[in-house]
Z-matrix of the N, CA and C atoms (Angstrom, degrees):
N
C 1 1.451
C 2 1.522 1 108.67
N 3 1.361 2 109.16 1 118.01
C 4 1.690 3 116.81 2 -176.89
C 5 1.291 4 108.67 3 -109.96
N 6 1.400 5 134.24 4 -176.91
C 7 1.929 6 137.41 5 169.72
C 8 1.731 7 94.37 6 -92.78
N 9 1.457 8 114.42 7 -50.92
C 10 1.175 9 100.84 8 176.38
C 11 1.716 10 114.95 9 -151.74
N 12 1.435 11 113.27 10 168.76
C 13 1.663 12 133.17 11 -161.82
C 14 1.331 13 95.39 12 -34.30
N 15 1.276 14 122.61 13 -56.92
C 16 1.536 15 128.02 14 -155.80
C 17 1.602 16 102.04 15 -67.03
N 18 1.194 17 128.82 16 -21.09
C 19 1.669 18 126.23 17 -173.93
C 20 1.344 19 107.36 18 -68.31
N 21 1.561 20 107.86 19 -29.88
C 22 1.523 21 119.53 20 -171.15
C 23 1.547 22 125.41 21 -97.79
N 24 1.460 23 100.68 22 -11.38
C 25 1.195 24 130.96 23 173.78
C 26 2.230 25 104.22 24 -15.95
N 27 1.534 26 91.59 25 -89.66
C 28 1.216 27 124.92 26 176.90
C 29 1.990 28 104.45 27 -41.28
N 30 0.964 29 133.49 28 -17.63
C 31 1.526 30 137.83 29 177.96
C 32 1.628 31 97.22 30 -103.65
N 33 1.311 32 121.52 31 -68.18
C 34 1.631 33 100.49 32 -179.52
C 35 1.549 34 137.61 33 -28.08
N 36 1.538 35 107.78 34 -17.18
C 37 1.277 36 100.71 35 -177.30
C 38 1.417 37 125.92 36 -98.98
N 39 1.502 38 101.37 37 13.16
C 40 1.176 39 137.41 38 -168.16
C 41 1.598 40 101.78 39 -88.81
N 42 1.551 41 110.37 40 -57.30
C 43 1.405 42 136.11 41 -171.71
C 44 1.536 43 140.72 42 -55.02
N 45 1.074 44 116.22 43 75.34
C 46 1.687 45 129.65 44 -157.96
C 47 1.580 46 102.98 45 -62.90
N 48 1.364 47 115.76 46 146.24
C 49 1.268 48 133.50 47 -174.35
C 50 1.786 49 113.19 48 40.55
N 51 1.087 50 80.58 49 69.80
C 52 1.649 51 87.35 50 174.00
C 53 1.541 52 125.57 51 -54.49
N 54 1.314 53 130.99 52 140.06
C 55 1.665 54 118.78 53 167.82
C 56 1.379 55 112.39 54 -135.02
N 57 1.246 56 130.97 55 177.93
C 58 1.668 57 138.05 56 164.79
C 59 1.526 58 111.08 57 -105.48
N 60 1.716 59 109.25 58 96.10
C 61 1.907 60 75.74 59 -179.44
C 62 1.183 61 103.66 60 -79.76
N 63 1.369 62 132.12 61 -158.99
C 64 1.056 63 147.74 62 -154.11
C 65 1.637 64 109.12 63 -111.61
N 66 1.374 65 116.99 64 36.39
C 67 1.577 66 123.65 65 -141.50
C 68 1.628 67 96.75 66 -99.75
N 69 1.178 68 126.46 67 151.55
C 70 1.996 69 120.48 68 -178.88
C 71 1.620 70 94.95 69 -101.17
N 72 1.406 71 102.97 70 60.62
C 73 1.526 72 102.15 71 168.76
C 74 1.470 73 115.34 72 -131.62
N 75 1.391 74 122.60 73 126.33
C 76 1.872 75 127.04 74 -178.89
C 77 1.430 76 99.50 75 -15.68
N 78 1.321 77 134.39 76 -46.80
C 79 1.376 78 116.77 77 -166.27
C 80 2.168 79 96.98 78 -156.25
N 81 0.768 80 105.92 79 148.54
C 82 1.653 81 106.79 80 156.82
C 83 1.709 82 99.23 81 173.63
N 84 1.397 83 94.26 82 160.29
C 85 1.599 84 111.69 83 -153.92
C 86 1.620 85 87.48 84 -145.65
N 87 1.499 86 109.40 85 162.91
C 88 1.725 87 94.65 86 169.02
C 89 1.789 88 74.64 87 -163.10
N 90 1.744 89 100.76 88 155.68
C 91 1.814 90 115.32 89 -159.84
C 92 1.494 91 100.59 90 -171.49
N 93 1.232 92 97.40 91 -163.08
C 94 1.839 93 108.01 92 177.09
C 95 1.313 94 98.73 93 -133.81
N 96 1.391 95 109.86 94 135.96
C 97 1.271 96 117.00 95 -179.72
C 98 2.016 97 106.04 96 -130.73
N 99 1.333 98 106.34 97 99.56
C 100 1.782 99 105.15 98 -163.28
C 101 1.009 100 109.83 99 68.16
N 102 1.283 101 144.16 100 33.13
C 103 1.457 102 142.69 101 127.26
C 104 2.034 103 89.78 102 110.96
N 105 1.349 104 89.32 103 33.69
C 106 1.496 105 92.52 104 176.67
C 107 1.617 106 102.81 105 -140.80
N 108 1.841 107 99.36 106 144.91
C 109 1.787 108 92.13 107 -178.73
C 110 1.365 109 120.41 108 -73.07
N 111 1.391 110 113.15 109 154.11
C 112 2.185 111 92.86 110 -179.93
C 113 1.633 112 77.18 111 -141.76
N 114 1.356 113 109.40 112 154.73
C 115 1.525 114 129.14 113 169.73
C 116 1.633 115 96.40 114 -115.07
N 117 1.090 116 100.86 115 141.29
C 118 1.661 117 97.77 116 -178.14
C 119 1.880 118 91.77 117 -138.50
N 120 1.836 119 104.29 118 130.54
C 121 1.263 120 113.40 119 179.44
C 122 1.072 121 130.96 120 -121.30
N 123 1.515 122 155.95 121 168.13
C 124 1.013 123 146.32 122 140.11
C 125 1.398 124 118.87 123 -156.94
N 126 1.697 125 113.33 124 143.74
C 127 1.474 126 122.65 125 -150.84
C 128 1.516 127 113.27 126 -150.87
N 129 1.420 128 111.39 127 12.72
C 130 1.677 129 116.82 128 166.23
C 131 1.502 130 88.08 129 114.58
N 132 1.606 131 86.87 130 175.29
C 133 1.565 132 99.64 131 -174.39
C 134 1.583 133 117.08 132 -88.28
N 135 1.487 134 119.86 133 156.23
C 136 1.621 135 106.22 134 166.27
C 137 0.766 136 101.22 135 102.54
N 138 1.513 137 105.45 136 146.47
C 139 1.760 138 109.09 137 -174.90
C 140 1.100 139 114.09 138 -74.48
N 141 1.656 140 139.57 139 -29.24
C 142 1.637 141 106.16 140 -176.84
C 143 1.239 142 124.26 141 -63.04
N 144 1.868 143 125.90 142 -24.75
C 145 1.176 144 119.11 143 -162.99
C 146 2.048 145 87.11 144 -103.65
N 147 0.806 146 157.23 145 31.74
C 148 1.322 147 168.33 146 158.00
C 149 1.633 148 104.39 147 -91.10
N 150 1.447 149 115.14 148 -44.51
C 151 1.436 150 126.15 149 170.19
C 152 1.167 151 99.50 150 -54.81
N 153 1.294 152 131.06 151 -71.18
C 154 1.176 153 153.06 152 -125.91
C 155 1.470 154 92.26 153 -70.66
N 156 0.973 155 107.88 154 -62.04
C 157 1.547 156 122.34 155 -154.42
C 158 1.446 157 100.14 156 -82.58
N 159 1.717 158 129.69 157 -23.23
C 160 1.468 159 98.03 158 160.20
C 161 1.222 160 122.34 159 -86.18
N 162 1.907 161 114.97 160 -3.11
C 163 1.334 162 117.05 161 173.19
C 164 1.546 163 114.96 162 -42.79
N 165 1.546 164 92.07 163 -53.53
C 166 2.041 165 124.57 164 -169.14
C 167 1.660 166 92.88 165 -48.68
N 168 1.377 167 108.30 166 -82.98
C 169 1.430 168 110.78 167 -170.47
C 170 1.456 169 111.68 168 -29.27
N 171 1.546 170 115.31 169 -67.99
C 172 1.607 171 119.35 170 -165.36
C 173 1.854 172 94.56 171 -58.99
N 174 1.308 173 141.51 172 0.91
C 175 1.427 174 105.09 173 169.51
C 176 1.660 175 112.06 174 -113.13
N 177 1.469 176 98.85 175 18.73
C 178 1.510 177 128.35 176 167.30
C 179 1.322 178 122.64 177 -84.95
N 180 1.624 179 101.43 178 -60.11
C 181 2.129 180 104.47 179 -156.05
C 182 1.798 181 79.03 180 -129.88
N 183 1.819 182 83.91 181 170.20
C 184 1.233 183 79.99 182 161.71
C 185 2.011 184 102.10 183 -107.84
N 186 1.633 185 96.98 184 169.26
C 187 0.977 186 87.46 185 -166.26
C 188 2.092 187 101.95 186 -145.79
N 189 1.538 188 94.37 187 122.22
C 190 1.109 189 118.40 188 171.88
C 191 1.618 190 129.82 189 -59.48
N 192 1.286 191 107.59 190 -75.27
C 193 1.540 192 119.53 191 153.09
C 194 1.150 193 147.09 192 -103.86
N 195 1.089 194 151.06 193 135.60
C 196 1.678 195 135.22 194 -163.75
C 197 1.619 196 95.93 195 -112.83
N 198 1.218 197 142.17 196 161.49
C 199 0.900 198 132.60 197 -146.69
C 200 1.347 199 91.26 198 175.80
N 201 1.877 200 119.59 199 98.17
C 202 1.540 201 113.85 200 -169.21
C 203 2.251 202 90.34 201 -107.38
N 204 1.637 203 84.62 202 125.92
C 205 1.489 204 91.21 203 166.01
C 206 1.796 205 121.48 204 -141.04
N 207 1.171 206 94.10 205 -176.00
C 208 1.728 207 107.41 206 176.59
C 209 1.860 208 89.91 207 127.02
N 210 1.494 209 96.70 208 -143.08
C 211 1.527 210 115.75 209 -153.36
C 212 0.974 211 108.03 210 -95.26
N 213 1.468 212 112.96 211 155.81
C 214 1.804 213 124.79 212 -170.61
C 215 1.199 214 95.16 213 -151.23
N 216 1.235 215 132.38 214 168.22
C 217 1.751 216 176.14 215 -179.75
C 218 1.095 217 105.63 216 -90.69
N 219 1.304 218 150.04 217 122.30
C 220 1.550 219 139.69 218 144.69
C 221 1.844 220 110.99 219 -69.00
N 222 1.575 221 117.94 220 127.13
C 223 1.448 222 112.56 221 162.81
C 224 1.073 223 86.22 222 -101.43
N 225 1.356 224 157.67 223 -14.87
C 226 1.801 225 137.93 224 -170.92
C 227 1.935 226 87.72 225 -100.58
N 228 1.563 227 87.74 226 138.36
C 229 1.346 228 120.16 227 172.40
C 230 1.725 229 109.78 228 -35.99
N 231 1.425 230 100.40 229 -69.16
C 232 1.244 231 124.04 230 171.36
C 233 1.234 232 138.81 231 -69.70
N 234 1.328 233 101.32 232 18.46
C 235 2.110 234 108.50 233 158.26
C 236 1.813 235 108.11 234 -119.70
N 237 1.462 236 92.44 235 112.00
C 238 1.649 237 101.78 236 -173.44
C 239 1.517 238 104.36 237 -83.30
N 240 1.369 239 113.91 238 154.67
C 241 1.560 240 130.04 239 148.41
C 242 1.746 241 110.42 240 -25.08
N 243 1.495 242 111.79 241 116.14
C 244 1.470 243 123.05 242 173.71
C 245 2.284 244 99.50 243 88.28
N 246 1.165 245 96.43 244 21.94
C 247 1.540 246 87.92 245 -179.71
C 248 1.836 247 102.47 246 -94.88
N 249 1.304 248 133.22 247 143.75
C 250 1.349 249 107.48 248 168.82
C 251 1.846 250 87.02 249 -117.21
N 252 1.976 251 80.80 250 159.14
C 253 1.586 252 102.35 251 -136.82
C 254 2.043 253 78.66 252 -134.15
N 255 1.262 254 118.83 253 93.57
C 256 1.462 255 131.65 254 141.08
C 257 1.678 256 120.78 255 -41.95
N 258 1.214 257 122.68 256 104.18
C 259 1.214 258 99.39 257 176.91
C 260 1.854 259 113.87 258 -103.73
N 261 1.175 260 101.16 259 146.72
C 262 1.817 261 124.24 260 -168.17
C 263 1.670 262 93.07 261 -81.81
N 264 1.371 263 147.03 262 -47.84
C 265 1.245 264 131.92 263 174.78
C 266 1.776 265 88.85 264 -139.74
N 267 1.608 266 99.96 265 167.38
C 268 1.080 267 135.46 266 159.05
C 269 1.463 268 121.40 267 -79.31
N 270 1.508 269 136.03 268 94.11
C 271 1.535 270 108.05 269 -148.42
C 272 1.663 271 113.59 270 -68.47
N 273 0.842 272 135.78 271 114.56
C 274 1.571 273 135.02 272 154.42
C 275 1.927 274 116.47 273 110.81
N 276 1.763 275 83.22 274 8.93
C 277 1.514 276 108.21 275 174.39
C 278 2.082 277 122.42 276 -116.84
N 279 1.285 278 97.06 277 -52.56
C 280 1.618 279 90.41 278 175.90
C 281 1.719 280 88.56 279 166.88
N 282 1.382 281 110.34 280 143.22
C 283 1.501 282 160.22 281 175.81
C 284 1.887 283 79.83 282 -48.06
N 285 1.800 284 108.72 283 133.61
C 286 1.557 285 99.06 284 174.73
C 287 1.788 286 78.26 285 -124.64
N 288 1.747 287 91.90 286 162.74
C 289 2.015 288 95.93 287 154.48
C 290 0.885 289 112.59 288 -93.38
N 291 1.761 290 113.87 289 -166.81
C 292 1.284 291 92.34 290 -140.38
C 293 1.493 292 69.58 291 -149.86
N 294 1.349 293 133.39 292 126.11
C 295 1.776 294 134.55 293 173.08
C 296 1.881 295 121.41 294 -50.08
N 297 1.132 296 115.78 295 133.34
C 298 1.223 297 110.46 296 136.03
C 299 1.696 298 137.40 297 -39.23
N 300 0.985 299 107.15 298 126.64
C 301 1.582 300 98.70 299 -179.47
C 302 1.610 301 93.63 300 -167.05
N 303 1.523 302 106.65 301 132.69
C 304 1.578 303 121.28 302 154.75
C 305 1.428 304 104.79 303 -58.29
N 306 1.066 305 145.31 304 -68.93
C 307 1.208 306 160.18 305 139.88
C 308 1.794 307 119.00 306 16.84
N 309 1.478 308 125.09 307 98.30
C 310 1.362 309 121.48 308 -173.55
C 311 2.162 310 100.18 309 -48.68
N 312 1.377 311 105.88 310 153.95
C 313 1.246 312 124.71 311 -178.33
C 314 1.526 313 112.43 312 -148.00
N 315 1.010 314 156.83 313 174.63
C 316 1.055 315 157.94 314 166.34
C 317 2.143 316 100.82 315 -142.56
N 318 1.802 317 98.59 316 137.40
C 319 1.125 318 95.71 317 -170.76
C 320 1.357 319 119.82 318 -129.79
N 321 1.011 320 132.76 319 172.53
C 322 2.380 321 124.17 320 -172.90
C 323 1.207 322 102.70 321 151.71
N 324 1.120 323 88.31 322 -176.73
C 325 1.593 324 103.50 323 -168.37
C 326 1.816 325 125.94 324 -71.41
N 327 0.947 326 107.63 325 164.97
C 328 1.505 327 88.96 326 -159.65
C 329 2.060 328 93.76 327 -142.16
N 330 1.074 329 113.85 328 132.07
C 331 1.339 330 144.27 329 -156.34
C 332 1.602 331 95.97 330 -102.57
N 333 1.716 332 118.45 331 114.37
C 334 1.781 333 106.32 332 168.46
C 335 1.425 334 106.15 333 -116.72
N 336 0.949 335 118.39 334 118.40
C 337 1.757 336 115.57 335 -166.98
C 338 1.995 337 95.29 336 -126.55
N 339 1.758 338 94.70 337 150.09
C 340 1.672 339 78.35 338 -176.45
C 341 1.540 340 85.15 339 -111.50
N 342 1.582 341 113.16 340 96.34
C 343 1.637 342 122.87 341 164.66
C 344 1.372 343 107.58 342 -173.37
N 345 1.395 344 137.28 343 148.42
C 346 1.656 345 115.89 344 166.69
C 347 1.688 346 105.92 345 -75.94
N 348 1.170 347 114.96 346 139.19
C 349 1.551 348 126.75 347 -175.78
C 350 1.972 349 83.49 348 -81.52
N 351 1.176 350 128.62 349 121.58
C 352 1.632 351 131.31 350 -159.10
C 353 1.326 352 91.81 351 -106.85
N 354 1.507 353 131.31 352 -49.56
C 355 1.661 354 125.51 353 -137.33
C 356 1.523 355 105.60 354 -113.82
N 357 1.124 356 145.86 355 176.68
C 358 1.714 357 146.05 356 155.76
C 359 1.189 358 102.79 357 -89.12
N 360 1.755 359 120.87 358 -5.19
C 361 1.674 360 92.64 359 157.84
C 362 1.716 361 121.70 360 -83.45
N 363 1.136 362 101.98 361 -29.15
C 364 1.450 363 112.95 362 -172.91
C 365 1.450 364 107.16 363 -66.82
N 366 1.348 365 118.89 364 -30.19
C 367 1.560 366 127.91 365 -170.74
C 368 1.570 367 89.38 366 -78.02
N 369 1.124 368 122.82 367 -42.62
C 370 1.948 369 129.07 368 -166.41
C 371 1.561 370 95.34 369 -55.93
N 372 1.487 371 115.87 370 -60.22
C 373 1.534 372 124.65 371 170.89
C 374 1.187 373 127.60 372 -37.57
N 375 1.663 374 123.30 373 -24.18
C 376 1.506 375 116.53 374 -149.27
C 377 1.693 376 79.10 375 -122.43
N 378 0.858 377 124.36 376 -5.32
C 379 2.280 378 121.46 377 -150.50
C 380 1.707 379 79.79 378 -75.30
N 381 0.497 380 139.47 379 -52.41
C 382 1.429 381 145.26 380 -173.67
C 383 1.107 382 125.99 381 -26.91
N 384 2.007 383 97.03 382 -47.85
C 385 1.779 384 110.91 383 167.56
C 386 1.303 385 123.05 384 -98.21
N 387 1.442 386 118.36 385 -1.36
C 388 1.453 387 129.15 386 -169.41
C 389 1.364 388 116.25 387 -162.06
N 390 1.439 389 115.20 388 169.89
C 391 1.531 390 117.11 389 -171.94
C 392 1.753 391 116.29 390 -111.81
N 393 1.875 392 89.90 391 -12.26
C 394 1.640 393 113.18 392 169.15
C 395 1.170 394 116.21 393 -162.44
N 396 1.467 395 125.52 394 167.14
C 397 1.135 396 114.95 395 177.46
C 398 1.739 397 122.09 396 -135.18
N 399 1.071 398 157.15 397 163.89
C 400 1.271 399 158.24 398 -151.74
C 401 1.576 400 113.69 399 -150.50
N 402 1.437 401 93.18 400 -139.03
C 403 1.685 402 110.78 401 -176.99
C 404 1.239 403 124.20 402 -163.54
N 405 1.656 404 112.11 403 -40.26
C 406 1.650 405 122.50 404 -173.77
C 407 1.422 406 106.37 405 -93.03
N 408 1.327 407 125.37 406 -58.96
C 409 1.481 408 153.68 407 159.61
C 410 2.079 409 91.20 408 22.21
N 411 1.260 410 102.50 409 -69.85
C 412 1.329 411 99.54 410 -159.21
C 413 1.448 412 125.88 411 -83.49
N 414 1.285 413 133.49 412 4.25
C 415 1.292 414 163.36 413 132.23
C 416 1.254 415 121.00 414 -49.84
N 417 1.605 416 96.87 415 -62.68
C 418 1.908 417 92.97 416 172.18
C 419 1.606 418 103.45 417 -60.11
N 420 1.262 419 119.07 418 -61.89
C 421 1.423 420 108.48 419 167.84
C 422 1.385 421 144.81 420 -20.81
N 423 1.347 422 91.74 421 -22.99
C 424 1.731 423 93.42 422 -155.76
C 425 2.183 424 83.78 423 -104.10
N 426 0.834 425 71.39 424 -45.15
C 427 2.145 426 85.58 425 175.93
C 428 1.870 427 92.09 426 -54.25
N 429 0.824 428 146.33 427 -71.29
C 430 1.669 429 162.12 428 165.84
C 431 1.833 430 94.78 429 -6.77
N 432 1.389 431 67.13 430 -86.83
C 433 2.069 432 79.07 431 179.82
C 434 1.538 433 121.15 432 -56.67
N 435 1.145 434 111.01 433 -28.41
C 436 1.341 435 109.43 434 165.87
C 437 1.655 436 122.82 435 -63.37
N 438 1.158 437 108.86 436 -39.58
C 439 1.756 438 121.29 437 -174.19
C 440 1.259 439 91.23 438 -114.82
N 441 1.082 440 133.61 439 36.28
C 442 1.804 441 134.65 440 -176.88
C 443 1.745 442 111.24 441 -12.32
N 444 1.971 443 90.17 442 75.93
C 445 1.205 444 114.33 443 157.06
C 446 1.472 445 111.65 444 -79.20
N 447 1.214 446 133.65 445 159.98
C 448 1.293 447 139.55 446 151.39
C 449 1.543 448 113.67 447 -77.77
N 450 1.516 449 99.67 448 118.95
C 451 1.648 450 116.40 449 -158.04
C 452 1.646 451 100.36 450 -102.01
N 453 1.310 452 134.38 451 119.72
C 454 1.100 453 132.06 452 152.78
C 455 2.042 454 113.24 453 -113.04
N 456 1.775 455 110.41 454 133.02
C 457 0.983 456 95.56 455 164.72
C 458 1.430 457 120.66 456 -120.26
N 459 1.406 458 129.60 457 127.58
C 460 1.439 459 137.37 458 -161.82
C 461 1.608 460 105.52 459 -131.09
N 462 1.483 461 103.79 460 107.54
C 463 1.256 462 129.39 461 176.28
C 464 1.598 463 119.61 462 -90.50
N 465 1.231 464 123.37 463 167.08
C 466 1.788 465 122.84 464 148.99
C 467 1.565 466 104.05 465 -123.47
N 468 1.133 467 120.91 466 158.01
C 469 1.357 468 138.37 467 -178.23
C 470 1.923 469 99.67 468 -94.00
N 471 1.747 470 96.82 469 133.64
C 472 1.749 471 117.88 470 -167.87
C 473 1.487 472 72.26 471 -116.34
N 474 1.157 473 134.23 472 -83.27
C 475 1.095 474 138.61 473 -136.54
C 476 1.659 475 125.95 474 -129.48
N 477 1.288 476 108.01 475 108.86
C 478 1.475 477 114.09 476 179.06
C 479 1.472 478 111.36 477 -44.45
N 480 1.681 479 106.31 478 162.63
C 481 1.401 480 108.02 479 167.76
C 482 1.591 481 120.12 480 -68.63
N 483 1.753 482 115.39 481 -19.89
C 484 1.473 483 91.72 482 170.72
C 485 1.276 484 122.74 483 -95.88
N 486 1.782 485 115.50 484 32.94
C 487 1.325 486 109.59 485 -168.09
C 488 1.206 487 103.05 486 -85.59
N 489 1.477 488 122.50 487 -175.64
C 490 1.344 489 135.75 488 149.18
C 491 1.658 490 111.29 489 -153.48
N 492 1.365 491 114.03 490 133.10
C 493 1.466 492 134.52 491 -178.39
C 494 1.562 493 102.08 492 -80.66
N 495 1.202 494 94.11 493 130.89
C 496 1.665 495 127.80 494 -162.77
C 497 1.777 496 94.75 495 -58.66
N 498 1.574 497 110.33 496 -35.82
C 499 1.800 498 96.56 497 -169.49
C 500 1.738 499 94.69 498 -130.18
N 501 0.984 500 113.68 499 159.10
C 502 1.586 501 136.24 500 173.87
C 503 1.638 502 102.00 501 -41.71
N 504 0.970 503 168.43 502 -81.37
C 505 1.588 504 163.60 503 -30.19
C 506 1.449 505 112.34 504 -64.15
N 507 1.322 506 120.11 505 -12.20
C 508 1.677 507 112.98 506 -170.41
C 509 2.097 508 89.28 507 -82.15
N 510 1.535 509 114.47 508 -17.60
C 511 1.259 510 105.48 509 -156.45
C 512 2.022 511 81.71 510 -103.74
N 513 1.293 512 124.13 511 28.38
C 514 1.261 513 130.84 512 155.62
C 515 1.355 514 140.33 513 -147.68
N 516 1.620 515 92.54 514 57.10
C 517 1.535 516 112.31 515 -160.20
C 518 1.799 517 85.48 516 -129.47
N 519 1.482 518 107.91 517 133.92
C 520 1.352 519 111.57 518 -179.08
C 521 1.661 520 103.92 519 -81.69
N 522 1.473 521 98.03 520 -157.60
C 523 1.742 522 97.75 521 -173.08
C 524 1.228 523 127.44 522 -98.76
N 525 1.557 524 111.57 523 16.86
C 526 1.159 525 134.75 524 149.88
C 527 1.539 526 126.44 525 -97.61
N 528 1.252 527 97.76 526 -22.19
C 529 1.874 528 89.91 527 165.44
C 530 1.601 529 90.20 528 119.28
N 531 0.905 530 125.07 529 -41.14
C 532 1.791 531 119.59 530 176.79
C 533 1.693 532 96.86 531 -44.00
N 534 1.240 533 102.03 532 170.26
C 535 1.597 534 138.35 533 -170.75
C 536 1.508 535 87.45 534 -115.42
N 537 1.552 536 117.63 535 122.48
C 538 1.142 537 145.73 536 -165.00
C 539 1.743 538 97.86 537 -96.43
N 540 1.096 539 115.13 538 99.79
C 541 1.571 540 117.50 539 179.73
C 542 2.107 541 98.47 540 -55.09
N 543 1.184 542 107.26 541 -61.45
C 544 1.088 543 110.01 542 -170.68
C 545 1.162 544 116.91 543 -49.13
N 546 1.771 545 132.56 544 -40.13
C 547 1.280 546 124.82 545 -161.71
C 548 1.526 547 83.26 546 -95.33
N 549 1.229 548 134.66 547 -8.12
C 550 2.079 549 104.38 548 -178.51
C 551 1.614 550 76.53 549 -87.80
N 552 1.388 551 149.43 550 -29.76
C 553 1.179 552 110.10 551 -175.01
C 554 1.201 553 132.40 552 -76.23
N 555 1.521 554 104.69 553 -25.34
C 556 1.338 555 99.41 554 159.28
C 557 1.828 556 134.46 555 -61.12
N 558 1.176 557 100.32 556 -33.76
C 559 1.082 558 113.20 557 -161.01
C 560 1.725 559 112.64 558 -64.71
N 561 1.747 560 94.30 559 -30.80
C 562 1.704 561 111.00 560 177.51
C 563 1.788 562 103.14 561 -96.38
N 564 1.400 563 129.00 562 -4.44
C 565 1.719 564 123.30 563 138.25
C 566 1.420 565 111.73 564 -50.11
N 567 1.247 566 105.91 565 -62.64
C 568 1.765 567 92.76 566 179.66
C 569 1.796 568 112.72 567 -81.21
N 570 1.015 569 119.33 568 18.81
C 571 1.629 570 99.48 569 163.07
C 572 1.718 571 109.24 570 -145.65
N 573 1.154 572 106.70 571 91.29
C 574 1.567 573 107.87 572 -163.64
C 575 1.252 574 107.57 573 -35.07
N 576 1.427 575 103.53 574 -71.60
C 577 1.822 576 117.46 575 -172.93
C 578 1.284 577 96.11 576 -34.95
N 579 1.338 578 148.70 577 -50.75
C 580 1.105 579 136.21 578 -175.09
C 581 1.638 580 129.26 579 -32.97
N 582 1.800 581 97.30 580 -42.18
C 583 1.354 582 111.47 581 -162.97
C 584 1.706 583 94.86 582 -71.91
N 585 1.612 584 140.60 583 -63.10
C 586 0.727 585 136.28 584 -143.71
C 587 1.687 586 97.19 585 -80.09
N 588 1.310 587 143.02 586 15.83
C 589 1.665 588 151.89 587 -148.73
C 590 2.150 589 80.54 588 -133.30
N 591 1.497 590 102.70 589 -40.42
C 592 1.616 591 96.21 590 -162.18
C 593 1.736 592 97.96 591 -73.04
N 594 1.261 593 108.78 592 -64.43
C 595 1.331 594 126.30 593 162.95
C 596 1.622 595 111.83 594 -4.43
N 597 1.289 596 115.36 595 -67.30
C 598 0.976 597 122.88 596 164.80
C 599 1.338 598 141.01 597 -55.98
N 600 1.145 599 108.80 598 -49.33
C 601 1.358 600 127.10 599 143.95
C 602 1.213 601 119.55 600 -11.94
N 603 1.787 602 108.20 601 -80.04
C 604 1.037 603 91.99 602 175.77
C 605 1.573 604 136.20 603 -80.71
N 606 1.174 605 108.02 604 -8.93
C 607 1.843 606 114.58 605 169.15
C 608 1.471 607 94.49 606 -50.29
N 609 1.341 608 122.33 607 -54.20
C 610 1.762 609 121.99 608 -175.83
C 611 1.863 610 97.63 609 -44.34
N 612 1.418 611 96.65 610 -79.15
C 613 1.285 612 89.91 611 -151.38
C 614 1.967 613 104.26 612 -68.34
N 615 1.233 614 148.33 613 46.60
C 616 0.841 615 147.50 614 140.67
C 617 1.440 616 124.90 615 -75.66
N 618 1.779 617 102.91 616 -58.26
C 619 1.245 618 131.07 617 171.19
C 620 2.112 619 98.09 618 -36.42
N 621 1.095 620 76.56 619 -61.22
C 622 2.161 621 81.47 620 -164.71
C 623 1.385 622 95.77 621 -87.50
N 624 1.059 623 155.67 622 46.12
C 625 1.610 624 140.90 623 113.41
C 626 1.710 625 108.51 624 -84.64
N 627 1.939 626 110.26 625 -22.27
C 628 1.245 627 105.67 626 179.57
C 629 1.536 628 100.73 627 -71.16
N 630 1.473 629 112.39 628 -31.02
C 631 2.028 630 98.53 629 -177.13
C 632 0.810 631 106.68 630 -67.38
N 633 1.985 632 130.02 631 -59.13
C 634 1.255 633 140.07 632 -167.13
C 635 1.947 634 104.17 633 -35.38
N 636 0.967 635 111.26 634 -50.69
C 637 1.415 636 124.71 635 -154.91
C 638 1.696 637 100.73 636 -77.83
N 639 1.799 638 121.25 637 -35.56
C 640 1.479 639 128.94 638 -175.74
C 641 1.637 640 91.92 639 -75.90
N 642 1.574 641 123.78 640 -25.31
C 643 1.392 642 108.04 641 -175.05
C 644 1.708 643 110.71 642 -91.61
N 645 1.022 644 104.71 643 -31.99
C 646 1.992 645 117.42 644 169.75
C 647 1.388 646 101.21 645 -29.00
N 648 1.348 647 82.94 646 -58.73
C 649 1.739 648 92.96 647 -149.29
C 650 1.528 649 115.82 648 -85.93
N 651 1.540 650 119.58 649 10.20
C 652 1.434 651 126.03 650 150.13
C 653 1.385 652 109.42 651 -113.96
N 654 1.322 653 119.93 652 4.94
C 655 1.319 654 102.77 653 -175.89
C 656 1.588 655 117.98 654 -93.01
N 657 1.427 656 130.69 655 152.24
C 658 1.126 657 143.92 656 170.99
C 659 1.801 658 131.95 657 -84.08
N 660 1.386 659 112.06 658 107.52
C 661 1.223 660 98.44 659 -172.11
C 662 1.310 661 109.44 660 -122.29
């Protein structure tokens, strides 16, 4: 379960016999992945629509593991851009596992907040309670423990702790909680520097849905 298509990007190509169900969610696909079925979703950022969408699924499939992924924030110094980041608890929600993998990982605590944490000061503020931070993480969680699924959450790192993102995004989220394509474009018309910071951006986060997705798809949960 991702916020959006592009988190999952890097795992689809993994995914044998692809289909469309018929599901009222931004994106979901369902396949075999190692001779096992996987539904793969995504439905915006933030926990209500993160709820939502494992509500949707569970009155669909049945479902073994829930497994909340895509992109995270580093607040620890020491988790770089392209690292994927297992988290050991949910802070102030419930204890996650943590996959098998041949594959190096780096692992800690993991932060679910419903806002993007934007600046390296705000990340300096929060390092304290976590080792990264997200958005969906604690919803899928809370859905997990409720139907005592086995919860794993497996992130990749967008953004170091001394980064900071060129535009606001909580101040370009419509009134449903999606990320308003139109207002970040506007928003990077009026601030040039912005555009060539987004640009980048996304070259970053392409690169790390391609790791996120090479580690998915050997990993064991």
């Amino acid at each position: 379960m991702a916020a959006e298509r592009r988190e999952l990007e890097g795992l689809l190509v993994y995914v044998d016999k692809l289909n469309q169900p018929d599901w009222p969610l931004d994106f979901a696909r369902l396949g075999w992945l190692r001779s096992r079925p996987i539904a793969l979703v995504a439905n915006g950022p933030g926990t209500k629509l993160a709820g939502d969408a494992v509500d949707l699924v569970r009155k669909h499939a049945e479902v073994d593991v829930l497994v909340s992924t895509g992109f995270c924030g580093a607040l620890r110094p020491g988790l770089q851009v392209g690292d994927v980041f297992a988290a050991t608890e949910v802070v102030g929600i419930a204890p996650a596992n943590v996959p098998f993998s041949e594959t190096g990982f780096k692992t800690g605590r993991l932060l679910s907040l419903d806002r993007v944490v934007s600046t390296a000061a705000e990340k300096a503020q929060l390092a304290s309670q976590a080792d990264a931070v997200e958005m969906e993480a604690a919803a899928v969680a809370i859905r997990a423990r409720q139907h005592s699924i086995p919860f794993f959450a497996v992130r990749v790192v967008t953004d170091a702790s001394q980064d900071t993102f060129p535009l606001d995004f909580n101040r370009l989220r419509s009134r449903n909680g999606h990320f308003s394509r139109a207002r970040i474009l506007a928003a990077a018309l009026s601030n040039p520097s912005a555009i060539r910071q987004l640009i980048e951006l996304n070259k970053i986060t392409k690169r790390a849905a391609q790791a996120l997705g090479d580690f998915l798809a050997d990993a064991r949960f």
